[in-house]
ZAMARGU-4260 file (C-alpha; in steps of 0.2 Angstrom, whole numbers, plus 5000, padded with zeros to 4 digits):
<rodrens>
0) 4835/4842/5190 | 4822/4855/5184 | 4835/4865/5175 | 4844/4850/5166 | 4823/4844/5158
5) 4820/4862/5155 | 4837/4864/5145 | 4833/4845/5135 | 4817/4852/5130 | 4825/4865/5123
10) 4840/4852/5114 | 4824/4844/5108 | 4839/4830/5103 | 4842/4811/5106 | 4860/4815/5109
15) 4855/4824/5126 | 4849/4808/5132 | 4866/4800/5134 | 4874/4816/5142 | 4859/4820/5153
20) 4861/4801/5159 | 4879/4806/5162 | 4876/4823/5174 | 4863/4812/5184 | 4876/4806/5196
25) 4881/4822/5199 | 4864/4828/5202 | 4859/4815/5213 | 4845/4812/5203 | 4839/4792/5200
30) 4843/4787/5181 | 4824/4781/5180 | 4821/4800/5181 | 4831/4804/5165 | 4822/4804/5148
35) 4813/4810/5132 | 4806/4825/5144 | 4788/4829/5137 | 4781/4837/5152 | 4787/4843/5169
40) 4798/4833/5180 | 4791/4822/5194 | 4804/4830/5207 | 4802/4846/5201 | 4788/4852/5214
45) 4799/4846/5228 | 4811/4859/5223 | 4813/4877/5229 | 4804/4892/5216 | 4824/4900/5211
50) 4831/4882/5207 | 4818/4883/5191 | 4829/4897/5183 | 4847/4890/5188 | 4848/4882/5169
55) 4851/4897/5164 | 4867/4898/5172 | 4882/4897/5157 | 4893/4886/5168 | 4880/4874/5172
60) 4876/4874/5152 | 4893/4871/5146 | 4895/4858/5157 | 4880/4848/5153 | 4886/4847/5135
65) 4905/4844/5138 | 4898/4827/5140 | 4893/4826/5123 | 4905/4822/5106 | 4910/4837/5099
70) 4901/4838/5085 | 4886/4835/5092 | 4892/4848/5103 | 4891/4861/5087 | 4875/4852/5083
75) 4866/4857/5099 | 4874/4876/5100 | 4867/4877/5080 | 4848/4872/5088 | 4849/4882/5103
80) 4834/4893/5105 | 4836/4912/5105 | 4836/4914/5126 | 4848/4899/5127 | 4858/4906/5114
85) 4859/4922/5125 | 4864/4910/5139 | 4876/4902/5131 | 4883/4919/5124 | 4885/4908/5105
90) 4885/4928/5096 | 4898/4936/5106 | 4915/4927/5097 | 4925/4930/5112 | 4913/4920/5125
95) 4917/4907/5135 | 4906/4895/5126 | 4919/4897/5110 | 4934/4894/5122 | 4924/4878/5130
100) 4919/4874/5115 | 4940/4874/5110 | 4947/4865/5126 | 4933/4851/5121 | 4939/4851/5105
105) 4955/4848/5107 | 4954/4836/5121 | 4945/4821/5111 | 4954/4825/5095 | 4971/4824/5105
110) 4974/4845/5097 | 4985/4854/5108 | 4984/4874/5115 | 4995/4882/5127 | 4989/4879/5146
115) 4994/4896/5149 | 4977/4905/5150 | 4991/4921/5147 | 4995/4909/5131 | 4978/4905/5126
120) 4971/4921/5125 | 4987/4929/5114 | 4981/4915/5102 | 4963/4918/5103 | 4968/4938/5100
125) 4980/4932/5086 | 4964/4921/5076 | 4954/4937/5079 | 4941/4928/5091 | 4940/4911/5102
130) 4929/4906/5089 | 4942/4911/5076 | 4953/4900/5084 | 4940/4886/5085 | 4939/4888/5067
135) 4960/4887/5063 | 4957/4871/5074 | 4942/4863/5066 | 4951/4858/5051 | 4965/4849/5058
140) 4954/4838/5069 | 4956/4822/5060 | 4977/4823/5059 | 4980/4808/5071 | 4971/4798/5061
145) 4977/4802/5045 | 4995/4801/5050 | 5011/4801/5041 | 5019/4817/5034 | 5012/4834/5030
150) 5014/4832/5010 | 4999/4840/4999 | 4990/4825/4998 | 4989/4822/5016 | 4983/4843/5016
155) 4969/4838/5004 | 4965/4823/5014 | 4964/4834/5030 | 4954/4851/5025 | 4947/4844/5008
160) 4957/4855/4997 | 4977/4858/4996 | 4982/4874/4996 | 4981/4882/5012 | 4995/4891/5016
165) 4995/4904/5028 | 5007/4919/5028 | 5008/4930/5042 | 5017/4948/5042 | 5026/4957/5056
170) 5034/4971/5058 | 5050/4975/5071 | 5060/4991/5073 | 5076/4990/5085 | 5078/5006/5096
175) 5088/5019/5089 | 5109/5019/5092 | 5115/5034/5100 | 5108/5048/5110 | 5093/5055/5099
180) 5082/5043/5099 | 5064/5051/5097 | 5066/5062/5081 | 5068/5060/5066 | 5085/5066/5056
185) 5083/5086/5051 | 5079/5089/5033 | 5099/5094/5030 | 5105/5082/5039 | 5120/5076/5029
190) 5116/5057/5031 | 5101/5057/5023 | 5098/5061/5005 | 5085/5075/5001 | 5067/5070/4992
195) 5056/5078/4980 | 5040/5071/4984 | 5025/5068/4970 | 5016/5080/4962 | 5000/5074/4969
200) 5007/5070/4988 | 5014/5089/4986 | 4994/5095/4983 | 4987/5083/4997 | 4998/5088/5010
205) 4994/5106/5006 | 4977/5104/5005 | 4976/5095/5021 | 4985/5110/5030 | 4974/5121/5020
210) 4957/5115/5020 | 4947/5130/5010 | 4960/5129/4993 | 4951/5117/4980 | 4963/5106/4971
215) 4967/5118/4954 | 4972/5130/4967 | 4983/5119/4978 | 4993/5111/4961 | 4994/5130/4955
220) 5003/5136/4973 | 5015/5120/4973 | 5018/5121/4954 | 5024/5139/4956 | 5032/5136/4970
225) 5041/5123/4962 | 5048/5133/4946 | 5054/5148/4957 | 5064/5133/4966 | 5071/5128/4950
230) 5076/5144/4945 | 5085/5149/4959 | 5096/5133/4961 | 5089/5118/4950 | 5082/5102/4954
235) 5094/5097/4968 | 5090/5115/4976 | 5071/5111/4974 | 5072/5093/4983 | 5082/5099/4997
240) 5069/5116/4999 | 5054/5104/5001 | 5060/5100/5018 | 5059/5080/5015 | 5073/5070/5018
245) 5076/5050/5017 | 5067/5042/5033 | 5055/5036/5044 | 5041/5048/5049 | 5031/5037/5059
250) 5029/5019/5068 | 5010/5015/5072 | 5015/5000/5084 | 5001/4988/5087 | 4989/4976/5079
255) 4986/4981/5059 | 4999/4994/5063 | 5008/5004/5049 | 5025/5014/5043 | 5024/5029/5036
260) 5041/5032/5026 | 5047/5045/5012 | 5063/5041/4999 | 5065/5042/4983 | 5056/5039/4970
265) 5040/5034/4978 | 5040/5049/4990 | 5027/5046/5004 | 5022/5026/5007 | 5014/5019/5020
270) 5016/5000/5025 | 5003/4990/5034 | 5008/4975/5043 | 4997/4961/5054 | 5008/4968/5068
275) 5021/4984/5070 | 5032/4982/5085 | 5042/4998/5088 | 5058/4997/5098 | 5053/4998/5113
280) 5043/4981/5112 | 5049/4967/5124 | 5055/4949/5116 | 5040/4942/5126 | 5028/4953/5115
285) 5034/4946/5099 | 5036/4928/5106 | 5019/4930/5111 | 5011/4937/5093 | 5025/4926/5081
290) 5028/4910/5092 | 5013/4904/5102 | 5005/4900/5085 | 5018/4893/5076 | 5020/4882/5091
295) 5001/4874/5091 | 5001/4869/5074 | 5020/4863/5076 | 5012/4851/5090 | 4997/4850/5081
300) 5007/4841/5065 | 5006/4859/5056 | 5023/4863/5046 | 5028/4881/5050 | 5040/4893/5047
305) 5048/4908/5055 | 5058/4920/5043 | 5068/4936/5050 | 5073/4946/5035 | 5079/4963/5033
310) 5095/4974/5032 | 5113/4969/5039 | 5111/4975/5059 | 5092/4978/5058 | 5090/4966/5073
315) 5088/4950/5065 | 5100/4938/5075 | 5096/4947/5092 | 5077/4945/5088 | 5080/4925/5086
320) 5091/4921/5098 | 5094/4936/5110 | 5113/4944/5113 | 5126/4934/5119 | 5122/4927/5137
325) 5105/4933/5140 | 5095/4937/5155 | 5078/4928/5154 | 5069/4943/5149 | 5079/4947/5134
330) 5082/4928/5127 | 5076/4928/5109 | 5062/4917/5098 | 5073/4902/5097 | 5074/4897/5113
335) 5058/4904/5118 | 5049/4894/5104 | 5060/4876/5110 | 5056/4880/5130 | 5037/4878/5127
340) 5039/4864/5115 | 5047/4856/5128 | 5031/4858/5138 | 5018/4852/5124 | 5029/4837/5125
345) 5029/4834/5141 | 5010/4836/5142 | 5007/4824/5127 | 5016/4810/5135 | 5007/4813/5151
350) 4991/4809/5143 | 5001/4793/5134 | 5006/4799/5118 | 5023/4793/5110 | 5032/4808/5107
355) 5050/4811/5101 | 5057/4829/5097 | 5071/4830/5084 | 5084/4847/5081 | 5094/4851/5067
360) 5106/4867/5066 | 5114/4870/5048 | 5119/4886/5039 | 5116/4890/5022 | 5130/4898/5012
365) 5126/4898/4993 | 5123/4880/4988 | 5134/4873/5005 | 5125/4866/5019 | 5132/4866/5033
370) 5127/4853/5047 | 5132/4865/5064 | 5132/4851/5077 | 5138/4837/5068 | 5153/4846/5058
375) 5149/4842/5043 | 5148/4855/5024 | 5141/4847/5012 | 5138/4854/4994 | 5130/4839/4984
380) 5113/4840/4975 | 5107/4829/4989 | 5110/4838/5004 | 5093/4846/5003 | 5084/4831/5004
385) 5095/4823/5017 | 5091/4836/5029 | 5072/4836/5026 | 5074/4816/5030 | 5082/4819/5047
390) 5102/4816/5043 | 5107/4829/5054 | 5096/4827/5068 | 5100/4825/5084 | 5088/4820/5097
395) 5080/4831/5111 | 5076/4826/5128 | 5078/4836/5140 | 5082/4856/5145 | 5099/4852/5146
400) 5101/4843/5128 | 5093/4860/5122 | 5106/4872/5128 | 5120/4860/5125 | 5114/4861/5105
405) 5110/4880/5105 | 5127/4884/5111 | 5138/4871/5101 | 5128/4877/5083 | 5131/4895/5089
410) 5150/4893/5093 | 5151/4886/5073 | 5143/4901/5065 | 5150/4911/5053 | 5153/4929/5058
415) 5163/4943/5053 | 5162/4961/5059 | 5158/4974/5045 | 5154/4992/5045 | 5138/4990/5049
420) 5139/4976/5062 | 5152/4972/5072 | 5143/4952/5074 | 5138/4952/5057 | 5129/4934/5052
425) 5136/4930/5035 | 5127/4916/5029 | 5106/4909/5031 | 5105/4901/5048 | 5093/4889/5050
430) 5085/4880/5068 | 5072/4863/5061 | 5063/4855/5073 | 5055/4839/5070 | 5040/4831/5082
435) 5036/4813/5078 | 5019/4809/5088 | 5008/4792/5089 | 4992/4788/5101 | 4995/4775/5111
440) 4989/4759/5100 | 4989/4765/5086 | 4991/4757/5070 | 4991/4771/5058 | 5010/4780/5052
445) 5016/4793/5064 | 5013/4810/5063 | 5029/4820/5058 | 5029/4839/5057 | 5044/4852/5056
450) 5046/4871/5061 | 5060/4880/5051 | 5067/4897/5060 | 5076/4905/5048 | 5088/4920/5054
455) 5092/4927/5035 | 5109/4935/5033 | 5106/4951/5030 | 5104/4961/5012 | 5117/4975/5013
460) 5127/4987/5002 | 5142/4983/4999 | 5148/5004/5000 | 5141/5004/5014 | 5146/4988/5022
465) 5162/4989/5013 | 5163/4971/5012 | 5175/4975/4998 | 5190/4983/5007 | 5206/4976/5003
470) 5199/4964/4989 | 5212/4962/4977 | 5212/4960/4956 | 5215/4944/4949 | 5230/4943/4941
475) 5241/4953/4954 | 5240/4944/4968 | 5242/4925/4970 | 5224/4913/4970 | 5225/4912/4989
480) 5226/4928/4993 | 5215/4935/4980 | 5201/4924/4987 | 5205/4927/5004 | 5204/4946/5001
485) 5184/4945/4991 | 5179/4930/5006 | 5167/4946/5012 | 5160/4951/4996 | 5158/4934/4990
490) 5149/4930/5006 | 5138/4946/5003 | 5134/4940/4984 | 5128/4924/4991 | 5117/4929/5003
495) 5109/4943/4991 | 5107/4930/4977 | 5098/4920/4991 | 5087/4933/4996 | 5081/4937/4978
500) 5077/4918/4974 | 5068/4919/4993 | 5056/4935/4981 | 5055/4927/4968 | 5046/4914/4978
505) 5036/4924/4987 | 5030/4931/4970 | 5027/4916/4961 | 5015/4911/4978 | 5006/4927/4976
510) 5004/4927/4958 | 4996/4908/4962 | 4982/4916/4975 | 4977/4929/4963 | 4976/4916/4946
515) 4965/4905/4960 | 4953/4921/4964 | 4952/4928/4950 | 4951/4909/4940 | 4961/4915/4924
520) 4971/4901/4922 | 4968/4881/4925 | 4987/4879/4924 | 4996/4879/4940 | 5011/4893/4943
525) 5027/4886/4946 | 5036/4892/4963 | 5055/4892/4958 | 5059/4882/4975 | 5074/4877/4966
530) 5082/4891/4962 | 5094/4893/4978 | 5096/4881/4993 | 5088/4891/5005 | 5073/4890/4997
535) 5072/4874/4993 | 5074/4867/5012 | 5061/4879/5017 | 5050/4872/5003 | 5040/4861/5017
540) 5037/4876/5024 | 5032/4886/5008 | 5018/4879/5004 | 5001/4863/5004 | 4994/4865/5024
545) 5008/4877/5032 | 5008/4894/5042 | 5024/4906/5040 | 5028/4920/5048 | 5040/4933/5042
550) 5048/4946/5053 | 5053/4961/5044 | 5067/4968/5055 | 5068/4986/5050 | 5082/5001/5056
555) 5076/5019/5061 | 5089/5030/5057 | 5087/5039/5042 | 5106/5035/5035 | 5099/5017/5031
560) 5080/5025/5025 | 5081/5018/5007 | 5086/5000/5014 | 5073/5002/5027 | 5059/5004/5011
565) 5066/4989/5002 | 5061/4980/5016 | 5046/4988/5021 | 5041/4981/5003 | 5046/4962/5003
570) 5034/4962/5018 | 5020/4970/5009 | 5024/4959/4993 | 5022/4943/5008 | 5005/4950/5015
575) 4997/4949/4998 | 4997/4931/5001 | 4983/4929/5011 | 4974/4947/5009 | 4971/4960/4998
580) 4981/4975/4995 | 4972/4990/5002 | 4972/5007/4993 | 4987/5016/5000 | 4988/5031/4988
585) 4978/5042/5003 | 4991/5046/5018 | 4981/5055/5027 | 4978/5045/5041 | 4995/5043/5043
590) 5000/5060/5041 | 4986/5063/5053 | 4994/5049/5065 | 5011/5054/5063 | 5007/5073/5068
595) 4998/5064/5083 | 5014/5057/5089 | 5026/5072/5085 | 5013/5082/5096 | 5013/5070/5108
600) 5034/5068/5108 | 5033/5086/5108 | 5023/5089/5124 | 5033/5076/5132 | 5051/5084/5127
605) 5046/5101/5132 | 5041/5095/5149 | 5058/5086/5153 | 5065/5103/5148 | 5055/5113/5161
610) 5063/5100/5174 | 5081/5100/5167 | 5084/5117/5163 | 5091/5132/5173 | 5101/5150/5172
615) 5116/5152/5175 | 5132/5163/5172 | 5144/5156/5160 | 5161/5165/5152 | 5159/5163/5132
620) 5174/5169/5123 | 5167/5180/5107 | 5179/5181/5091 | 5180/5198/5083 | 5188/5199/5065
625) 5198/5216/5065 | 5213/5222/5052 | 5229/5214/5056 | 5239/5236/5049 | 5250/5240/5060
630) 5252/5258/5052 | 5249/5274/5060 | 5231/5283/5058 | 5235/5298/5068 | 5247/5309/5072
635) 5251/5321/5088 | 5258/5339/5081 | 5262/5346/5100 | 5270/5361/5092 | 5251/5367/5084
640) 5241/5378/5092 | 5223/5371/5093 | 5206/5379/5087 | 5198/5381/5105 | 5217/5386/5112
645) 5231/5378/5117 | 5244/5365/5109 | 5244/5348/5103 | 5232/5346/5086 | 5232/5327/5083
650) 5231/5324/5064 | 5221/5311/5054 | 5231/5302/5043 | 5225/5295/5025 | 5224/5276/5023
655) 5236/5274/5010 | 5239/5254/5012 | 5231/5241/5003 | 5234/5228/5016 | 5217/5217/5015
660) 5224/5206/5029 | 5212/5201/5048 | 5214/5196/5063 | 5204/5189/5075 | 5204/5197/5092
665) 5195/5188/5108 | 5184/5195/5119 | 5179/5185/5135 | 5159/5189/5138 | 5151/5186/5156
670) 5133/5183/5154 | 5119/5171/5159 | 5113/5155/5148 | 5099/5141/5148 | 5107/5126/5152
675) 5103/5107/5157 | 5093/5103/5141 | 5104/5106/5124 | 5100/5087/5117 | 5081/5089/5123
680) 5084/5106/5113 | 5090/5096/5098 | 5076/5083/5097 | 5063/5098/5100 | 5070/5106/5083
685) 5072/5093/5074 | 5053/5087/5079 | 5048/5104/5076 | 5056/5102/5059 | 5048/5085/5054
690) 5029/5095/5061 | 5033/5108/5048 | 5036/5095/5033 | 5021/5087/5035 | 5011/5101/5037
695) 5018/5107/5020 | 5027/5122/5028 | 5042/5121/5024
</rodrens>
């Protein structure tokens, strides 16, 4: 009783009456004693000396004021005095007064957040904070009561200003195929194309492997160097002496992580991303950082969207929806994503909210929709508009009905093998769900918000891909077959066109952020939603009070390096949405990073070849060139007395043949060799290699 006056005086605050009043009971405390406190409680000398300080227990705190509405809630944590606000820990963003303060939230204003507690804290580390989270969640504490759609005006209506659309970058490597795994390709590796890398990257990589040369002397060494190159063997000698080739030199996994590449024409580049996942990440990490949020404003009547772009057989379809029969670890974002909305549904109907979730699953090819459960292609002007209105929807309620969707839309898919992927996706496949959510007695409209997951077909080259085998010429083949036989590269055509309306969006939106920033212009910029059908079903999503997410699915080998970089940027160009561009031209951190890892993969590789390797004796067959004469070069005279006495003088014969012919003779060799580790040698050279290049000792 003691502690709860003590921590009113320091309220100071009519509110704390009514909650006060409200822990009495608990406190088994009289009501009559409960007031305006001005001086010291009547009961508080029957009570025991170390009760006096319990109020400064956080729990007891929190408690008291989950009582009270929550902004009056905010108002009392703003008028805390300095101990309480130690007790209450209101500095430290990551207390558990910010996640009380969140539940609280959410629990009068009908907001939902995962009841994982595994769940919750990904999303409080996603927003930064708890109180970042609270924060995300502030603004959308009025949705109920606005109701109906999520259109601009409601946006405005909501947070008090329009244009709030959130776009989040991610990063995903898939593990490398085949054997090598840990190294990058050598620098004459015939897969990869050789680089010539900047003047000025050229003089900071020297001068960060050399220290005591100043800069003149650092562009004097490369610049000679580079001429003696030149002399000797040209350009293409020169780029394939400075020991660079087309790759990836290094994966900085984690939160703000980065890739350092090298390729033509821009050299070394590193990309920074909210979040790098290198291929050894799990499908429960991505879900974790890409899902969980998408999910809470999905539930909380927050269009969203989830994009996987990136190169044909980067990963894209196996990061959506897993491989084909999956074990529960392995299932992809899909089905992840529909499992725990399945669970918010669940709880919001337990608390008596009318809920009703809605699937559609279409593919996009060109400017055909394709309605994958209900069998139906579609290429009028008002197919877009039909899908956003529900036409294709099919209702949700259960687990059962989930899979049942999933697997008929996936049987219906259009796939083809290629040369780069042997379950190639060939057209935009796209999973909306709809909730439709009213509190119980309410008059106002229902709320209605939609998640798009969109598995992008992948951008490819057609040499590589060679989409265009066996397409026949118009003109010497009949219609049928001439269509039949360019059905691949058309496909491909259509999904690139797609993709470069999908930049051109993506653009205009970042153009739009810096004209609002820097207030150049009072006109707005157009976003050429229209331009393809892909973007214009993922306009919802695109734009006023959304959040996407874009997953740039990227592949490690060196052989698809420039592919890699194209994609690397389309993410880059999507993070300048919402933050601005850092200076990249200095790579020395990455360098610095990247040397890091080869040390560390280094270490690692030379241990495993302790433990693997051993001597032992092997027959090697050696190959000796020898000339292939048959002609005599000596000859016996037994009838000749020799020098020294006795008979038979042997003669040397001149060499009179011109015969320029060899042989090979074999020799089998017994001897002892290192054996047990010959691919860990491989990856240790080629590691050694890359060390080399980016120390600028090649």
């Amino acid at each position: 009783t003691h502690s709860s006056q003590s921590l009113c005086r320091e309220l100071d605050g009519d509110c704390f009456h009514g909650a006060m009043a409200l822990v009495a009971p608990l406190a088994c405390v009289p009501d009559g004693r409960i007031g305006r406190c001005g001086g010291e409680c009547e009961s508080s000398a029957a009570l025991p000396p170390e009760s006096h300080e319990c109020w400064s227990h956080p729990a007891f705190a929190s408690a008291v004021l989950a009582f009270l509405p929550i902004q009056e809630q905010l108002l009392c944590v703003s008028r805390l005095s300095s101990v309480l606000r130690e007790v209450f820990q209101v500095h430290d963003a990551d207390s558990n007064c910010w996640r009380e303060l969140c539940e609280n939230l959410c629990a009068e204003m009908w907001l939902w957040i995962p009841p994982s507690s595994r769940e919750r804290a990904l999303l409080a580390g996603t927003h930064g904070s708890w109180r970042g989270l609270f924060d995300e969640l502030w603004p959308l504490r009025h949705s109920f009561r606005l109701g109906g759609s999520n259109s601009v005006a409601s946006a405005k209506a909501r947070t008090g200003h329009a244009d709030k659309f959130r776009l989040a970058t991610f990063c995903r490597f898939r593990p490398t195929r085949g054997a090598h795994s840990c190294a990058a390709p050598r620098a004459n590796s015939a897969s990869a194309s050789a680089v010539t890398l900047p003047l000025h990257q050229r003089v900071a990589l020297l001068r960060q492997a050399q220290p005591q040369l100043s800069k003149r002397e650092a562009v004097e060494r490369v610049l000679t160097a580079a001429q003696s190159q030149e002399s000797r063997g040209g350009e293409e000698s020169a780029a394939a002496q400075s020991g660079f080739s087309s790759s990836v030199l290094s994966v900085q996994s984690g939160t703000d992580g980065s890739v350092l590449t090298v390729s033509p024409g821009c050299g070394l580049r590193s990309f920074q991303f909210g979040h790098v996942f290198d291929g050894t990440a799990a499908q429960e990490d991505v879900y974790g950082r890409c899902g969980v949020p998408l999910v809470m404003d999905l539930v909380n009547g927050v269009n969203g969207a989830l994009i996987l772009y990136g190169q044909t057989g980067s990963g894209k379809t196996h990061s959506m929806f897993g491989p084909p029969h999956p074990a529960d670890a392995h299932r992809g974002l899909a089905p992840r994503i529909a499992e725990t909305t399945l669970g918010a549904v669940a709880d919001r109907r337990a608390l008596g909210i009318d809920v009703e979730m809605r699937l559609s699953y279409v593919e996009v090819f060109g400017h055909e929709l394709y309605d994958l459960l209900g069998d139906e292609r579609s290429d009028e002007p008002t197919v877009t508009r039909r899908l956003l209105q529900g036409d294709f929807e099919v209702t949700i309620d259960s687990a059962a009905d989930l899979d049942s969707a999933l697997a008929l839309g996936d049987s219906r898919k259009r796939r083809a093998e290629t040369e780069m992927n042997e379950r190639s996706t060939r057209a935009h496949t796209l999973l909306v769900f709809r909730l439709v959510q009213r509190l119980p007695g309410s008059t106002e409209p229902p709320l209605s918000s939609q998640l798009f997951l969109a598995d992008l077909g992948g951008s490819e080259r057609v040499t590589k891909s060679r989409a265009n085998e066996g397409a026949k010429t118009a003109g010497y083949a009949p219609w049928s077959e001439y269509y039949e036989s360019r059905r691949r590269l058309t496909e491909t055509n259509h999904i690139n066109q797609s993709l470069l309306a999908l930049k051109r969006c993506i653009h205009a939106l970042n153009e739009r952020q810096l004209n609002t920033a820097r207030e150049a212009s009072k006109r707005d910029i157009p976003v050429p939603y229209r331009d393809s059908r892909l973007t214009a079903v993922l306009e919802p999503a695109l734009g006023g009070l959304a959040r996407a997410a874009i997953v740039v699915c990227c592949s490690p080998e060196a052989l698809h390096a420039e592919e890699t970089v194209q994609s690397l940027r389309f993410g880059e160009l999507c993070g300048r949405i919402e933050h601005v561009r850092a200076d990249r031209s200095d790579h020395s951190k990455e360098v610095a990073w990247a040397l890091k890892q080869i040390d560390e993969q280094v270490a690692e590789i030379e241990r495993q070849i302790r433990e693997k390797e051993r001597w032992e004796w092997r027959e090697t067959v050696r190959t000796d060139m020898v000339d292939a004469s048959t002609a005599a070069t000596a000859r016996l005279n037994s009838s000749e007395e020799m020098e020294l006495g006795g008979l038979g003088a042997v003669e040397i014969l001149p060499d009179r043949t011109s015969s320029t012919e060899h042989r090979e003779v074999e020799h089998r060799v017994w001897g002892q060799q290192l054996v047990g580790a010959e691919a860990e040698r491989e990856q240790l050279e080629a590691l050694l290699d890359q060390r080399r290049q980016l120390l600028a000792e090649a």
